[in-house]
PDB file of N, CA, C and O in Angstrom, chain B, residues numbered from 101:
ATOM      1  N   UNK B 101      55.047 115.112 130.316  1.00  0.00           N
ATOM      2  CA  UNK B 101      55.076 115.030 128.868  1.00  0.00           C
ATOM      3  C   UNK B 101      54.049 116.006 128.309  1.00  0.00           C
ATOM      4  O   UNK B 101      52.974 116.278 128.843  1.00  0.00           O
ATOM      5  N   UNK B 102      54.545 116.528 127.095  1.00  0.00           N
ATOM      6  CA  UNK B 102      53.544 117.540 126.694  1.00  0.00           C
ATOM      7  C   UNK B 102      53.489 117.572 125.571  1.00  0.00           C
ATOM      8  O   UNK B 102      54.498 117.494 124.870  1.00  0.00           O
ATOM      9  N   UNK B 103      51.984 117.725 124.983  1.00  0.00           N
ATOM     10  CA  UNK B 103      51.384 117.476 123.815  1.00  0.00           C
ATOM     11  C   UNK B 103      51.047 118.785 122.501  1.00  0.00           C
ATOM     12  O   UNK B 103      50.796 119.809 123.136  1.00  0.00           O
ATOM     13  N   UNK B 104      50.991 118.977 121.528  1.00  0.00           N
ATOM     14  CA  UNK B 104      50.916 119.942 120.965  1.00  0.00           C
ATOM     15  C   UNK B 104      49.914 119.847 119.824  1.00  0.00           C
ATOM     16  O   UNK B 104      50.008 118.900 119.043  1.00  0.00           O
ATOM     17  N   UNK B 105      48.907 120.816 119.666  1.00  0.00           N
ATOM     18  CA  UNK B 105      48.144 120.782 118.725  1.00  0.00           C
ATOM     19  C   UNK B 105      48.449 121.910 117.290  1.00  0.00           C
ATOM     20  O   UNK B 105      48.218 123.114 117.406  1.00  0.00           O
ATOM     21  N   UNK B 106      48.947 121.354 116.079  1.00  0.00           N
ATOM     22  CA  UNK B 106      49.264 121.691 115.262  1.00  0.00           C
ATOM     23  C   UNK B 106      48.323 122.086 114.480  1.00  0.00           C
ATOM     24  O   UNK B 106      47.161 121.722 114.659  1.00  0.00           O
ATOM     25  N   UNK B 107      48.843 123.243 113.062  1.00  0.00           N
ATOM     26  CA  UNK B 107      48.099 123.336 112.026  1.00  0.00           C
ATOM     27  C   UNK B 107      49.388 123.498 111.014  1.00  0.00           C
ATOM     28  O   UNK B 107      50.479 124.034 111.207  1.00  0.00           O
ATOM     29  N   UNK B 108      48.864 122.854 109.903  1.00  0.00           N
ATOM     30  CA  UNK B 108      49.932 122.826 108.634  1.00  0.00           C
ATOM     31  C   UNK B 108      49.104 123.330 107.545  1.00  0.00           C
ATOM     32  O   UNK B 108      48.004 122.810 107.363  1.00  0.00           O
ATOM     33  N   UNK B 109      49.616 124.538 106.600  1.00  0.00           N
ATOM     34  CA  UNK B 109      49.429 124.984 105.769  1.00  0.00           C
ATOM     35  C   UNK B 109      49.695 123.793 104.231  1.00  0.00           C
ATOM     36  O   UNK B 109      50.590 123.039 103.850  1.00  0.00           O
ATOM     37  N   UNK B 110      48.874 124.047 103.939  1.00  0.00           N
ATOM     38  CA  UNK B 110      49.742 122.918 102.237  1.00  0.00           C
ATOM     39  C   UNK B 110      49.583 123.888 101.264  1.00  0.00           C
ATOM     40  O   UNK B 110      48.869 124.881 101.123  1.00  0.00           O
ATOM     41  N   UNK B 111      50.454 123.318 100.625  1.00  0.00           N
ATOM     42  CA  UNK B 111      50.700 123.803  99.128  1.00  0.00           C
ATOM     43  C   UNK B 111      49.320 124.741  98.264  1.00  0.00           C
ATOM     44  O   UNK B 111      49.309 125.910  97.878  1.00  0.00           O
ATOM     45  N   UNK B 112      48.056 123.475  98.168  1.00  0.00           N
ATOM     46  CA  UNK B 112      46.868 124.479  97.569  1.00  0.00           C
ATOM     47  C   UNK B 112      46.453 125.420  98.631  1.00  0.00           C
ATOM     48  O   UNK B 112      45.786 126.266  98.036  1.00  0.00           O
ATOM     49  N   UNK B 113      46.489 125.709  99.828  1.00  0.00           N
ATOM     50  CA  UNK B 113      45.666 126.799 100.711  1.00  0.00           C
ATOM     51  C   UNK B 113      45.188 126.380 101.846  1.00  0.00           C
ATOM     52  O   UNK B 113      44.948 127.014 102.874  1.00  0.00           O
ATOM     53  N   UNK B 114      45.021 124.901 101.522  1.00  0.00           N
ATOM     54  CA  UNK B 114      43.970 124.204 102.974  1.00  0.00           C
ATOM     55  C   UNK B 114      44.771 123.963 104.010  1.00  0.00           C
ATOM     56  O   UNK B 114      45.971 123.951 103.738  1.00  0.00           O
ATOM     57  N   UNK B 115      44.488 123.779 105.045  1.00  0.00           N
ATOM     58  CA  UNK B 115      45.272 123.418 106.428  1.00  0.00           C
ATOM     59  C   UNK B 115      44.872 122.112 106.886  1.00  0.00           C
ATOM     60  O   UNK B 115      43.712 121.763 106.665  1.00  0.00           O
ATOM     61  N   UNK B 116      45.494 121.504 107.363  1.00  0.00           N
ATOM     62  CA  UNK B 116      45.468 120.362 108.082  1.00  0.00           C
ATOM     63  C   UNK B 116      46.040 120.605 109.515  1.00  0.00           C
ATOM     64  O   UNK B 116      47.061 121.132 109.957  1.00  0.00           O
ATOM     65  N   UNK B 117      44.681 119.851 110.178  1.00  0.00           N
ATOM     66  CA  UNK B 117      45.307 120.259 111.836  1.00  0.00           C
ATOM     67  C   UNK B 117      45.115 118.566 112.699  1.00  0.00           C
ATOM     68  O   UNK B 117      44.172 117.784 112.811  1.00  0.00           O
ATOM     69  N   UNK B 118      46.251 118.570 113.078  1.00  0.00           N
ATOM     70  CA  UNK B 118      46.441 117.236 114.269  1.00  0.00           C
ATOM     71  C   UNK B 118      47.104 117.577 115.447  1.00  0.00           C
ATOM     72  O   UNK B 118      47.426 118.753 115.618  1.00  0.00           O
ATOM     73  N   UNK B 119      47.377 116.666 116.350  1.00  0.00           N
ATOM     74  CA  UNK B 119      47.996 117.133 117.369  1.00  0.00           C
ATOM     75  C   UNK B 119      48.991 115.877 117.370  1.00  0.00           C
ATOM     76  O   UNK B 119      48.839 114.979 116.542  1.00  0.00           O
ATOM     77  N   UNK B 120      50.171 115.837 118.473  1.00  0.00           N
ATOM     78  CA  UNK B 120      51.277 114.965 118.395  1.00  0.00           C
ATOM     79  C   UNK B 120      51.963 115.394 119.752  1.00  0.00           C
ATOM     80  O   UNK B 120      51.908 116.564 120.131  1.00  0.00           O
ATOM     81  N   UNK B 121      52.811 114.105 120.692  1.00  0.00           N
ATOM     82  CA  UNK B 121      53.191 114.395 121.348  1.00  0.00           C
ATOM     83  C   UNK B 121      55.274 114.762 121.065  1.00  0.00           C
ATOM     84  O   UNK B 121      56.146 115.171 121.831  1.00  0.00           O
ATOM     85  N   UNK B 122      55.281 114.371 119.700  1.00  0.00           N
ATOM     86  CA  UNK B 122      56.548 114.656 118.650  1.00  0.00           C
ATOM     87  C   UNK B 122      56.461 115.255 117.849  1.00  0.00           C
ATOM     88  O   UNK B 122      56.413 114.620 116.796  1.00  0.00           O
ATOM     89  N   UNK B 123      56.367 116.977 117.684  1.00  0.00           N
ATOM     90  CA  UNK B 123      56.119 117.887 116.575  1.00  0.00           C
ATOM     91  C   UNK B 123      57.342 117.576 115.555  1.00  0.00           C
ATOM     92  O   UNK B 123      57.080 117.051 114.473  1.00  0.00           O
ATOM     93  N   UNK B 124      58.377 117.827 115.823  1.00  0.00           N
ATOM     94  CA  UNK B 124      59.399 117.468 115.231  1.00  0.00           C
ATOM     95  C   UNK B 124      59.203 116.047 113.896  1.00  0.00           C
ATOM     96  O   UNK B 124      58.960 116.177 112.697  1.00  0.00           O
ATOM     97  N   UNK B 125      59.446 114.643 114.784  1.00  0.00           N
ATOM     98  CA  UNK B 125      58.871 113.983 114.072  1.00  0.00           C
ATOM     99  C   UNK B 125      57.653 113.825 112.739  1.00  0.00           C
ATOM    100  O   UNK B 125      57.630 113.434 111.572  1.00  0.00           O
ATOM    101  N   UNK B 126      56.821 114.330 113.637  1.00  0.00           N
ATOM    102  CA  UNK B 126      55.313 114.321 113.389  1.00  0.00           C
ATOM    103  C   UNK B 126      55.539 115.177 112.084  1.00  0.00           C
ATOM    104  O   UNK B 126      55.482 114.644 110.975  1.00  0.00           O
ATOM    105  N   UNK B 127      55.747 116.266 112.218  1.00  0.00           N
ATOM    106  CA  UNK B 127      55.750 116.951 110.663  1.00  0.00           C
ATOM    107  C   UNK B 127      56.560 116.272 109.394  1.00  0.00           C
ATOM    108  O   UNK B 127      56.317 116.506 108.210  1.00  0.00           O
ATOM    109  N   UNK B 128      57.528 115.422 109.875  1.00  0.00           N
ATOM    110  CA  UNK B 128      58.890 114.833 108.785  1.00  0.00           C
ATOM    111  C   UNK B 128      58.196 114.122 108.352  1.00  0.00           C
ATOM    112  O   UNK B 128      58.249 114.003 107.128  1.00  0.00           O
ATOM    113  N   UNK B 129      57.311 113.384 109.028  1.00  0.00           N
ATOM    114  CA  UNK B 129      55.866 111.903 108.420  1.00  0.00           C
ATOM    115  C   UNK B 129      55.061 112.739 107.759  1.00  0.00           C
ATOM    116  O   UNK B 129      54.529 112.083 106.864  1.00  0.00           O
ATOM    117  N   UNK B 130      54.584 114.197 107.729  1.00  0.00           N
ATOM    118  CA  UNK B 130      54.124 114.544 106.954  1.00  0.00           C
ATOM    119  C   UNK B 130      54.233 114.682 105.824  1.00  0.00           C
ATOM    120  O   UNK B 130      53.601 114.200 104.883  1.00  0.00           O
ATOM    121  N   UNK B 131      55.440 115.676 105.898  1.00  0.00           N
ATOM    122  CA  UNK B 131      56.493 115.886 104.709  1.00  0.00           C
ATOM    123  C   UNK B 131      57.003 114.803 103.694  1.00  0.00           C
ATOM    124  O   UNK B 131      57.404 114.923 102.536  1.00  0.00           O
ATOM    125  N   UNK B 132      56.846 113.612 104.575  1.00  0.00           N
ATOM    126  CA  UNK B 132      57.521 112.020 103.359  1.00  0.00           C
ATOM    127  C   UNK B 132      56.307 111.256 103.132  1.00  0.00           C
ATOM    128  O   UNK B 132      56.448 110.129 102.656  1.00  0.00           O
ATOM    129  N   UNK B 133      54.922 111.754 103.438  1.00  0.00           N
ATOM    130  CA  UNK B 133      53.368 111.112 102.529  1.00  0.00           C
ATOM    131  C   UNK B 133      53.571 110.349 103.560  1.00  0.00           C
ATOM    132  O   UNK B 133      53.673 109.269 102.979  1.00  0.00           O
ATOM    133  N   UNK B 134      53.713 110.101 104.726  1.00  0.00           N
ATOM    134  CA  UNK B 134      53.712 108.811 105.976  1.00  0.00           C
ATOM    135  C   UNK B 134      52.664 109.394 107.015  1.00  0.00           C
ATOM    136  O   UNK B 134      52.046 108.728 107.846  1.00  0.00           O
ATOM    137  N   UNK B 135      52.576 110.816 106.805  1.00  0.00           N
ATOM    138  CA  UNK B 135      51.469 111.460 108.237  1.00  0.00           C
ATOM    139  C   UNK B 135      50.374 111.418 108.421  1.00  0.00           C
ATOM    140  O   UNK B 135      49.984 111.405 109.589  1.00  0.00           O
ATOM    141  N   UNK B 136      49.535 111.385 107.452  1.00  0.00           N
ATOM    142  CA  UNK B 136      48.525 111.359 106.986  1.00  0.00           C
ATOM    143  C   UNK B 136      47.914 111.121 106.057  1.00  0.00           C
ATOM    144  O   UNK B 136      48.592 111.115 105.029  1.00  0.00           O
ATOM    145  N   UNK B 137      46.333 110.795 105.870  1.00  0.00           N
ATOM    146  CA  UNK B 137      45.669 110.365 103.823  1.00  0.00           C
ATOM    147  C   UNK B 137      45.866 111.754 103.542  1.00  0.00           C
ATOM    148  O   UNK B 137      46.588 112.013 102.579  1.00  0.00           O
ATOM    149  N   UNK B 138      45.226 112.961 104.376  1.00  0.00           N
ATOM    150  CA  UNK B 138      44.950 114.290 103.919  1.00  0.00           C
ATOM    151  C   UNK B 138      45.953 114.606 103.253  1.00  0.00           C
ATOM    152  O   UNK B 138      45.778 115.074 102.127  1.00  0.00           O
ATOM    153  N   UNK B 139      48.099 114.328 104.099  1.00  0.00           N
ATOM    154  CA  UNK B 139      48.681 115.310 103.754  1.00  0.00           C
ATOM    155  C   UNK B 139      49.239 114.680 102.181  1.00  0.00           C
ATOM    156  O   UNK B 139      49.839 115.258 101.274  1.00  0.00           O
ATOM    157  N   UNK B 140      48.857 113.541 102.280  1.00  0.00           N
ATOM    158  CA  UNK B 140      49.426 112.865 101.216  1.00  0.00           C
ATOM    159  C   UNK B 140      48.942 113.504  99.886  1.00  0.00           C
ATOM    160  O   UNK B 140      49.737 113.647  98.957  1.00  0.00           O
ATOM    161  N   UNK B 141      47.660 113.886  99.790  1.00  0.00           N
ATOM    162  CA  UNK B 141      47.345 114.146  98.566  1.00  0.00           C
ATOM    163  C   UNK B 141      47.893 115.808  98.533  1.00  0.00           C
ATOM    164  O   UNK B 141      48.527 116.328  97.615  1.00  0.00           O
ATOM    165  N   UNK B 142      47.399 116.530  99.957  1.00  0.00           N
ATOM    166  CA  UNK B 142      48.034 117.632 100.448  1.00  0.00           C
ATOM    167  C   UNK B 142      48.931 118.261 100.341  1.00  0.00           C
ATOM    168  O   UNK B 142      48.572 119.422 100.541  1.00  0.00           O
ATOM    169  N   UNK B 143      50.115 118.211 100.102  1.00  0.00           N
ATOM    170  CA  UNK B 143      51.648 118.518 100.899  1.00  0.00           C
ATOM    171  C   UNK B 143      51.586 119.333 101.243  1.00  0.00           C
ATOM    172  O   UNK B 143      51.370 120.272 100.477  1.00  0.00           O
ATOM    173  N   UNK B 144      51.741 119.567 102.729  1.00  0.00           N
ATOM    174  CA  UNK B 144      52.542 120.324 104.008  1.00  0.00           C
ATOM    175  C   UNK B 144      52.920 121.654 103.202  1.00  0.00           C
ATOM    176  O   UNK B 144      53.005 120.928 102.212  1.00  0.00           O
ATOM    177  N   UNK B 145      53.078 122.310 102.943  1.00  0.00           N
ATOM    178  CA  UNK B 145      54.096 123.687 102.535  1.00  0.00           C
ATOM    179  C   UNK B 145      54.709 124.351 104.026  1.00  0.00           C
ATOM    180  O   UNK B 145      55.875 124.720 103.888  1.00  0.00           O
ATOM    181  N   UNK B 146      54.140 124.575 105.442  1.00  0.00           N
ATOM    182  CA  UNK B 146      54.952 125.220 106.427  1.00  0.00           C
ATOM    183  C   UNK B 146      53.547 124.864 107.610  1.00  0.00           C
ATOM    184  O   UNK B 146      52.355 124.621 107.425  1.00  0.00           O
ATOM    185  N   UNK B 147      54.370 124.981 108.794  1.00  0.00           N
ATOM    186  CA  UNK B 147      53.896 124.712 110.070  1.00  0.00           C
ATOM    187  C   UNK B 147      53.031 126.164 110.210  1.00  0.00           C
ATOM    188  O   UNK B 147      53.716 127.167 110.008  1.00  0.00           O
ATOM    189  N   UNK B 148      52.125 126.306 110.415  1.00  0.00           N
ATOM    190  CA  UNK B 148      51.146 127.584 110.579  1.00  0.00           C
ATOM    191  C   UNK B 148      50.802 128.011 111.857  1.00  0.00           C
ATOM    192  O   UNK B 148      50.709 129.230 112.002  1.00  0.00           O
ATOM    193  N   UNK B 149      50.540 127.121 113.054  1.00  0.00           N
ATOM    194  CA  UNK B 149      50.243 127.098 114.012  1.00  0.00           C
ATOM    195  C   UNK B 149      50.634 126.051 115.184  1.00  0.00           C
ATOM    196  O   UNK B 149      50.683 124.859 114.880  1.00  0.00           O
ATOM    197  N   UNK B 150      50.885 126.411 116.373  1.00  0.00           N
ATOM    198  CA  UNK B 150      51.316 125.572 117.668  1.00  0.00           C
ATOM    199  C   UNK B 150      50.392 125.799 118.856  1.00  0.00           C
ATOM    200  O   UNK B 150      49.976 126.917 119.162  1.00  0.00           O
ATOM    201  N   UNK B 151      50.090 124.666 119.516  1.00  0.00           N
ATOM    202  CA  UNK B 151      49.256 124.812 120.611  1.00  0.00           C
ATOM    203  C   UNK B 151      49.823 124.039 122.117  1.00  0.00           C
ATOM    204  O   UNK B 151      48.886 123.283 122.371  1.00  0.00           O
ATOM    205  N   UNK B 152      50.360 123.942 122.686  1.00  0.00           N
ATOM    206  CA  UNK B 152      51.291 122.973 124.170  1.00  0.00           C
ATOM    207  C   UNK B 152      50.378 122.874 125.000  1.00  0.00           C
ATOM    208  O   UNK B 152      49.996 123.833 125.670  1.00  0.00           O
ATOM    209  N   UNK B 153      49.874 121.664 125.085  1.00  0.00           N
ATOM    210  CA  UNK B 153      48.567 120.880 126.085  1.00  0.00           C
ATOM    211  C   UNK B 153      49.643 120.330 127.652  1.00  0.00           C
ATOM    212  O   UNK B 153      50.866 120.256 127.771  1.00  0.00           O
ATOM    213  N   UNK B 154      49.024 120.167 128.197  1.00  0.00           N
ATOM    214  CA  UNK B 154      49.664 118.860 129.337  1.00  0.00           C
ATOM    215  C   UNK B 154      49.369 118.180 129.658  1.00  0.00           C
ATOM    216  O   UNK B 154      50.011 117.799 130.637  1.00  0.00           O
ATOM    217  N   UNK B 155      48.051 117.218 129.220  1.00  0.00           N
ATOM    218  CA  UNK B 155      47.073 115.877 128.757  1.00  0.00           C
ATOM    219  C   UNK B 155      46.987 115.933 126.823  1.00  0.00           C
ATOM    220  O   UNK B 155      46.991 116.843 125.994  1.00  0.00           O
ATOM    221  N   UNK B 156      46.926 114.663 126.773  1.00  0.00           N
ATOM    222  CA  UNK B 156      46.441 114.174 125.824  1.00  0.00           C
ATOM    223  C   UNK B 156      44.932 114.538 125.683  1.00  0.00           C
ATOM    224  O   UNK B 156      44.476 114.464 124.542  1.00  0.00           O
ATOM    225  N   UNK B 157      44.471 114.750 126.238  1.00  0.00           N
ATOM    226  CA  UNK B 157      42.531 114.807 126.124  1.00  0.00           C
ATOM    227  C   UNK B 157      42.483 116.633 125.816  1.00  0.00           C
ATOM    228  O   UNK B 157      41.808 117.368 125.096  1.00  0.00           O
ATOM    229  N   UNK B 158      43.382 116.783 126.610  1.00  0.00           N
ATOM    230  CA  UNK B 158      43.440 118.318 126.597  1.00  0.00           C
ATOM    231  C   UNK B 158      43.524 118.817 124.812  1.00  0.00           C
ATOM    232  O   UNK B 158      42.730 119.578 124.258  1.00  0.00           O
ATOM    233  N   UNK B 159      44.711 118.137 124.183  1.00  0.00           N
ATOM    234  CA  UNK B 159      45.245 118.180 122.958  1.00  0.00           C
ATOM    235  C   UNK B 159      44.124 117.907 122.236  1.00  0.00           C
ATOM    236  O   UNK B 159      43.580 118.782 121.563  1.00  0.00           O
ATOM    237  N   UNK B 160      43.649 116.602 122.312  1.00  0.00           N
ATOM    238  CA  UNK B 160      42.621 116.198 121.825  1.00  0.00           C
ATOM    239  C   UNK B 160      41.355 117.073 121.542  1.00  0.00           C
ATOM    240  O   UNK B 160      40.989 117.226 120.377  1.00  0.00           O
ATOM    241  N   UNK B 161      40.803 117.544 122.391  1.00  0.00           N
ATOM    242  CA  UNK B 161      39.559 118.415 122.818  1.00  0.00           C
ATOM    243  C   UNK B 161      39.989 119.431 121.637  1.00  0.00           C
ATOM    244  O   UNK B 161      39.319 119.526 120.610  1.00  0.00           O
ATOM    245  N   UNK B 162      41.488 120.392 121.932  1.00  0.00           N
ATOM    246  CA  UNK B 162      41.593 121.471 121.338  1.00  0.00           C
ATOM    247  C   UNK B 162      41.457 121.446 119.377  1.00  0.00           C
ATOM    248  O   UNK B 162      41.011 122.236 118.544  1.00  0.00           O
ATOM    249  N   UNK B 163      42.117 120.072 119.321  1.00  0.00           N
ATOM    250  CA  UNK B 163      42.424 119.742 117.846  1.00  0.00           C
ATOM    251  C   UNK B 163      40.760 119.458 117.196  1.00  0.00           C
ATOM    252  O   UNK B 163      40.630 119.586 115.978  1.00  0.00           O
ATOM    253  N   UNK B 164      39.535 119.081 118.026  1.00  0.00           N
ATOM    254  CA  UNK B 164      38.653 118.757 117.755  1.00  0.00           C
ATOM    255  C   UNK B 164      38.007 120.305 117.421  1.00  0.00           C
ATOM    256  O   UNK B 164      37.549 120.531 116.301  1.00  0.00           O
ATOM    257  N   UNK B 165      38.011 121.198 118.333  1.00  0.00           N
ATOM    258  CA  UNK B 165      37.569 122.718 118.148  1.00  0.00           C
ATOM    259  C   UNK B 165      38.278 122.984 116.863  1.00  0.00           C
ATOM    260  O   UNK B 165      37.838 123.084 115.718  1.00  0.00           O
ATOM    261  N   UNK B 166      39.432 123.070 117.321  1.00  0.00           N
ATOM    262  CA  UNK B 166      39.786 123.592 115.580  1.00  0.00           C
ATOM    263  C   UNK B 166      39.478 123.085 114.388  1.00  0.00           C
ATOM    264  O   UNK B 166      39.143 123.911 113.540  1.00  0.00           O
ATOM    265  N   UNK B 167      39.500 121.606 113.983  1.00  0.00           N
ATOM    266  CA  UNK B 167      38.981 120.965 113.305  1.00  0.00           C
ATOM    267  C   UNK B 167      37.403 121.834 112.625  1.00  0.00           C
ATOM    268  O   UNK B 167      37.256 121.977 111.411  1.00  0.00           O
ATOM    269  N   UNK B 168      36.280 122.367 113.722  1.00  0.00           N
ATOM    270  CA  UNK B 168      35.246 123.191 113.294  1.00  0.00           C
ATOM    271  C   UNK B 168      35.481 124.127 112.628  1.00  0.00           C
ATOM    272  O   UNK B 168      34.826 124.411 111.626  1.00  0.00           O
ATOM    273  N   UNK B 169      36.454 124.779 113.052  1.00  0.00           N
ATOM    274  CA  UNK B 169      36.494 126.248 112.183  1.00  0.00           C
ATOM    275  C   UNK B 169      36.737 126.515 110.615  1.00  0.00           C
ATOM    276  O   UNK B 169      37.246 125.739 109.806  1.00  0.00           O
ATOM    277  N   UNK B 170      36.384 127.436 110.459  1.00  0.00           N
ATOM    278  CA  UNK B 170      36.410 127.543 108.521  1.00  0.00           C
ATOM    279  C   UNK B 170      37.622 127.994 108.593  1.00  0.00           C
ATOM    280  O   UNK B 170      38.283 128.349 109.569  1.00  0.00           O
ATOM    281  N   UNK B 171      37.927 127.942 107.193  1.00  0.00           N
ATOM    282  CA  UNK B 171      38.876 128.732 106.874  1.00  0.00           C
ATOM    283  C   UNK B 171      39.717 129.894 107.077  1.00  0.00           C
ATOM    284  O   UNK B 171      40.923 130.068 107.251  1.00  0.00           O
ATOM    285  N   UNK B 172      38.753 130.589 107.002  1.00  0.00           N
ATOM    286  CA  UNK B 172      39.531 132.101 107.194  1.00  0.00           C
ATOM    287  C   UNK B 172      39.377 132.382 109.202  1.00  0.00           C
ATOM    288  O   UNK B 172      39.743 133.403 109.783  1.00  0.00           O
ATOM    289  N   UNK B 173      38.720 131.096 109.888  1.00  0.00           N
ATOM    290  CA  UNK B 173      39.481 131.478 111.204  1.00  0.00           C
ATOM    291  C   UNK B 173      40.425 130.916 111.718  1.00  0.00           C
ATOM    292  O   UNK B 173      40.988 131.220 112.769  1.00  0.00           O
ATOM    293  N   UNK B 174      40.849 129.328 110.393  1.00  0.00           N
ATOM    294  CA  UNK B 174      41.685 129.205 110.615  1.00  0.00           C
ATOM    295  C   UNK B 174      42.898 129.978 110.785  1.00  0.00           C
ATOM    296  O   UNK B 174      43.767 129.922 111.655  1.00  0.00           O
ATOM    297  N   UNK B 175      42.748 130.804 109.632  1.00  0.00           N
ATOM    298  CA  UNK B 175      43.894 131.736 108.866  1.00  0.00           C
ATOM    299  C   UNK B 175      43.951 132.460 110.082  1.00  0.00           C
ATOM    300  O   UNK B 175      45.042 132.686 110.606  1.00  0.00           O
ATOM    301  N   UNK B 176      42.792 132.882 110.628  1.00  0.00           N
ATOM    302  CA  UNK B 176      43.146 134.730 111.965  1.00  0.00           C
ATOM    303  C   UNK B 176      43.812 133.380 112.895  1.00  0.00           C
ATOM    304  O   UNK B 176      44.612 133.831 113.714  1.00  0.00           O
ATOM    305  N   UNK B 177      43.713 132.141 112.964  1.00  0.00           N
ATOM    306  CA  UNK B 177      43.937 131.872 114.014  1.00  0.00           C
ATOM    307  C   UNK B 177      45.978 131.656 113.945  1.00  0.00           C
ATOM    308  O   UNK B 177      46.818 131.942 114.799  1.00  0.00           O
ATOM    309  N   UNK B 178      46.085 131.245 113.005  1.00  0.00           N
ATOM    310  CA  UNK B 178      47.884 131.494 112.422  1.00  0.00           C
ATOM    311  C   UNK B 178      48.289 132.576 112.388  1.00  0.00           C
ATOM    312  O   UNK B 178      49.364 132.801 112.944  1.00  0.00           O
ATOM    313  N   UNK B 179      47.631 133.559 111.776  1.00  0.00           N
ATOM    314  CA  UNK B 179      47.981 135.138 111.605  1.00  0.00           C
ATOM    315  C   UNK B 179      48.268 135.391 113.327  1.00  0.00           C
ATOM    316  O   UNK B 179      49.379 135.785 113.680  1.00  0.00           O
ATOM    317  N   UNK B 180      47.567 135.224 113.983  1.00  0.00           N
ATOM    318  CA  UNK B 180      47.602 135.881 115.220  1.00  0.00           C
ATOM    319  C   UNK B 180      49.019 135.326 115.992  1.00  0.00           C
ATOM    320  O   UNK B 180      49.574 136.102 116.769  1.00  0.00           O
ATOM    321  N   UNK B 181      49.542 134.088 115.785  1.00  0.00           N
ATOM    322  CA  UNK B 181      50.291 133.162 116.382  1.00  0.00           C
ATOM    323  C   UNK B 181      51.583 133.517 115.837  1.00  0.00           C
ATOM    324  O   UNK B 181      52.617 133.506 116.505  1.00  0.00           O
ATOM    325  N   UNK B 182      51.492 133.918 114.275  1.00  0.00           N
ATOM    326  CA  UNK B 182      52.334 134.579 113.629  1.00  0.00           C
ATOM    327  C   UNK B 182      52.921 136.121 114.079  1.00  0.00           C
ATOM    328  O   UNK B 182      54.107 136.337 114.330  1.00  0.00           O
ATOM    329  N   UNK B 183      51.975 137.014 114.122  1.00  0.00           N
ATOM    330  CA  UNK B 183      52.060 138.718 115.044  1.00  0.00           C
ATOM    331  C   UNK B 183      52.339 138.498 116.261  1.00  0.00           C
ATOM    332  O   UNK B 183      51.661 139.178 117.031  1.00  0.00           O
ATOM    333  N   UNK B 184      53.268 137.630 116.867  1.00  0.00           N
ATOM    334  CA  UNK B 184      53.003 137.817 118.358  1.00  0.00           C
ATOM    335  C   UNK B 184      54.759 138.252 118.670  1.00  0.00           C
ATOM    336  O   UNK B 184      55.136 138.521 119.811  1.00  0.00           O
TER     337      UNK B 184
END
């Protein structure tokens, strides 16, 4: 089973990043105010970034690093995922 660490762009600029072992799902709970407090006030505008773990801790760990980063590495970090 394999896990994925996400980032979602919203509507004002900010990103929201979680991880899920149902991306699919996981974003539709976003999208209907069910995913999160953040995305609720948030809304989702597009999936920005993907990450494929093969532990949960693994996912975990990664979503916690990203979680640190500012802004604009969020952004190089989509941009880059985006140019590939």
């Amino acid at each position: 089973m394999s896990f994925c660490v996400y980032i979602l762009l919203c509507h004002d600029g900010s990103f929201y990043t979680g991880y899920t072992k149902n991306l699919d799902e996981r974003t539709k709970q976003h999208q209907n105010g069910k995913g999160a407090k953040y995305t609720k006030t948030h809304k989702p505008e597009k999936l920005a970034y993907v990450e494929l773990f093969d532990t949960r801790s693994k996912a975990m760990k990664r979503e916690r690093e990203i979680k640190k980063l500012n802004h604009q590495q969020k952004l190089n970090l989509a941009n880059s995922q985006n140019n590939r």
